[in-house]
C-alpha positions in Angstrom: 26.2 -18.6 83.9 22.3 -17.7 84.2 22.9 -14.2 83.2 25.1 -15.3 80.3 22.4 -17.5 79.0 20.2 -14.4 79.4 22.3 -12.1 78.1 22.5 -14.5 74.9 18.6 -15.1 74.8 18.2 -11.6 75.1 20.5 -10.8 72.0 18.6 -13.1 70.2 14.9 -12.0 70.9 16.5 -8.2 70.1 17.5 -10.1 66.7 14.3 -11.8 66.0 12.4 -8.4 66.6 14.3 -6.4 64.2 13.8 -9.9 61.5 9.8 -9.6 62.8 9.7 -5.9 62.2 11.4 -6.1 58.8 9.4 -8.8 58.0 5.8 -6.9 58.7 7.3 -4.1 56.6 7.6 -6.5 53.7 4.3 -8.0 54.4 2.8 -4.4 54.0 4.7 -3.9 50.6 3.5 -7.4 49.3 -0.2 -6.3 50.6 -0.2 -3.3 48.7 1.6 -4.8 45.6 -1.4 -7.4 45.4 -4.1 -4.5 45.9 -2.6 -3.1 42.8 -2.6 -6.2 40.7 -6.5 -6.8 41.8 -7.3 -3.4 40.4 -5.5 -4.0 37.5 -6.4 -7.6 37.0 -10.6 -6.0 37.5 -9.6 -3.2 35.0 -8.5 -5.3 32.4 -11.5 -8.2 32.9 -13.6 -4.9 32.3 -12.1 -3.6 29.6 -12.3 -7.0 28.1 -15.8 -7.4 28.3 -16.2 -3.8 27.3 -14.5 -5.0 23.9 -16.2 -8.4 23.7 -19.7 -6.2 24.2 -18.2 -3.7 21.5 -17.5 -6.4 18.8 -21.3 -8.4 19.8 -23.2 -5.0 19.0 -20.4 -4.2 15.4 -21.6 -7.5 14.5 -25.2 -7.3 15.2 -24.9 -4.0 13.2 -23.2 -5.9 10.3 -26.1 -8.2 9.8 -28.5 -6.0 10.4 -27.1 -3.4 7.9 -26.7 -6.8 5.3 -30.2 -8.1 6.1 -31.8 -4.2 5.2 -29.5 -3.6 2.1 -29.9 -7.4 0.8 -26.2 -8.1 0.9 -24.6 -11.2 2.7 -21.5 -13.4 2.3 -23.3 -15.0 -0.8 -23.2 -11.4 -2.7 -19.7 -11.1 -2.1 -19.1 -14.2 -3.4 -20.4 -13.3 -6.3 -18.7 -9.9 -6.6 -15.3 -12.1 -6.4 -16.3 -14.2 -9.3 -17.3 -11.1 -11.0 -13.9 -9.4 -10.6 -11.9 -12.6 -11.4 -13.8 -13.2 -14.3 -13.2 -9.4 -15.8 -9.4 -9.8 -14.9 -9.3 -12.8 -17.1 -11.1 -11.0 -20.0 -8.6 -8.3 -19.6 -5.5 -10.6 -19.3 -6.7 -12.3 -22.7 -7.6 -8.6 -24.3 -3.6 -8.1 -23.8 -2.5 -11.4 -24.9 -4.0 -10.6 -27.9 -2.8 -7.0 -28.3 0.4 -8.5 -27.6 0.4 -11.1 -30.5 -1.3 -8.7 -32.9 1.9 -6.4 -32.3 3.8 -9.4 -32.7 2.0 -10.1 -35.9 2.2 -6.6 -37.3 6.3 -6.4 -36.4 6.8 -10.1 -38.2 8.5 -11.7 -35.2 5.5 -14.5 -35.6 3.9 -15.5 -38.9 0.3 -15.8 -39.1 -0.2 -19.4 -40.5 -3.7 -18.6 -41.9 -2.3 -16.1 -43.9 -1.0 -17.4 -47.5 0.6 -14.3 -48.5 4.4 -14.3 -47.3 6.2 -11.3 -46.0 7.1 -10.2 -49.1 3.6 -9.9 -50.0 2.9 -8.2 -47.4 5.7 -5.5 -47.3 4.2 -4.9 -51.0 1.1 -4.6 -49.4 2.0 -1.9 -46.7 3.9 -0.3 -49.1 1.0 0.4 -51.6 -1.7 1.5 -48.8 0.6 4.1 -47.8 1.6 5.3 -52.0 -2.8 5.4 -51.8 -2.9 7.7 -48.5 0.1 10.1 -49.1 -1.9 10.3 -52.7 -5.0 10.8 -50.9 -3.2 13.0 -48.8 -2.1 15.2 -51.2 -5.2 15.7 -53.1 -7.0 16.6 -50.0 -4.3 19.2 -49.9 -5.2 20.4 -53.3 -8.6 20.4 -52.6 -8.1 22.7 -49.7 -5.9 25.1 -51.0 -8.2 25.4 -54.1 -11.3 26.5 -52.2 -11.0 29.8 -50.1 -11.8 29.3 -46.0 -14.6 31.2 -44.4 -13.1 34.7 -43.4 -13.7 34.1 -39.6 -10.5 31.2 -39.7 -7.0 31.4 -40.8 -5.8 28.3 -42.0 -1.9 27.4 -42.7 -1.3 26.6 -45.8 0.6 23.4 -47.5 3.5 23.6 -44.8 4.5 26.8 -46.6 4.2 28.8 -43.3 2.3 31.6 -45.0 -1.5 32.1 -43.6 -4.3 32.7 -45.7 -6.7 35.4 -44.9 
């Protein structure tokens, strides 16, 4: 019965060796594992205050650069205003464009105007009789005279050049 019970204990120590040895062999991986992971850990708390140094010295340049050349958070405030305020004029230079063309096309009336469209379609009308007349007499006046002999000059829409 004695060497049964140490036949058993001895299957069991056997056992218990073979979980100890298995066990030290995962004890070495987890070793090495958390070597790696304090090197990376250092690495990165390096590189971070690498950066954190890199964006100190960026900024000490910033001010220094804005001190020298007179510029600071107060010029580009004003800049802003600046460009806000030309975008506005240029909005407004539209708006009126817009209702001039409107004007000019009669889809609004111009209320200080007394004249109604009638008038003004008269009105049109007779400014361009005065420049096709104007027109056509500074025609005449050109054909009449003779061009200097270094230029050839078309003639009245007649296709012919004049020498």
């Amino acid at each position: 019965m004695a060497l049964e019970r140490k036949k058993g204990a001895q299957a069991q120590l056997q056992s218990l060796d073979e979980q100890k040895a298995q066990l030290q062999i995962e004890q070495d991986k987890l070793v090495v594992a958390e070597q790696r992971l304090t090197a990376k850990v250092e690495a990165f708390r390096t590189r971070k205050e690498t950066i954190k140094a890199q964006y100190t010295a960026a900024e000490a340049q910033t001010k220094i650069s804005e001190a020298v050349t007179g510029v600071s958070e107060d010029m580009a405030d004003v800049g802003l205003a600046i460009e806000r305020a030309e975008n506005k004029t240029e909005t407004m230079r539209a708006r009126a464009g817009a209702i001039d063309e409107l004007l000019e096309s009669g889809a609004l009336t111009d209320l200080t105007d007394n004249r109604d469209s009638i008038d003004r379609e008269l009105e049109q009308i007779s400014s361009k009789g005065e420049v096709d007349s104007e027109l056509e007499k500074m025609k005449a006046e050109l054909g009449a005279g003779s061009p200097p002999p270094d230029q050839i000059e078309s003639g009245g829409g007649d296709g012919e050049k004049k020498p």
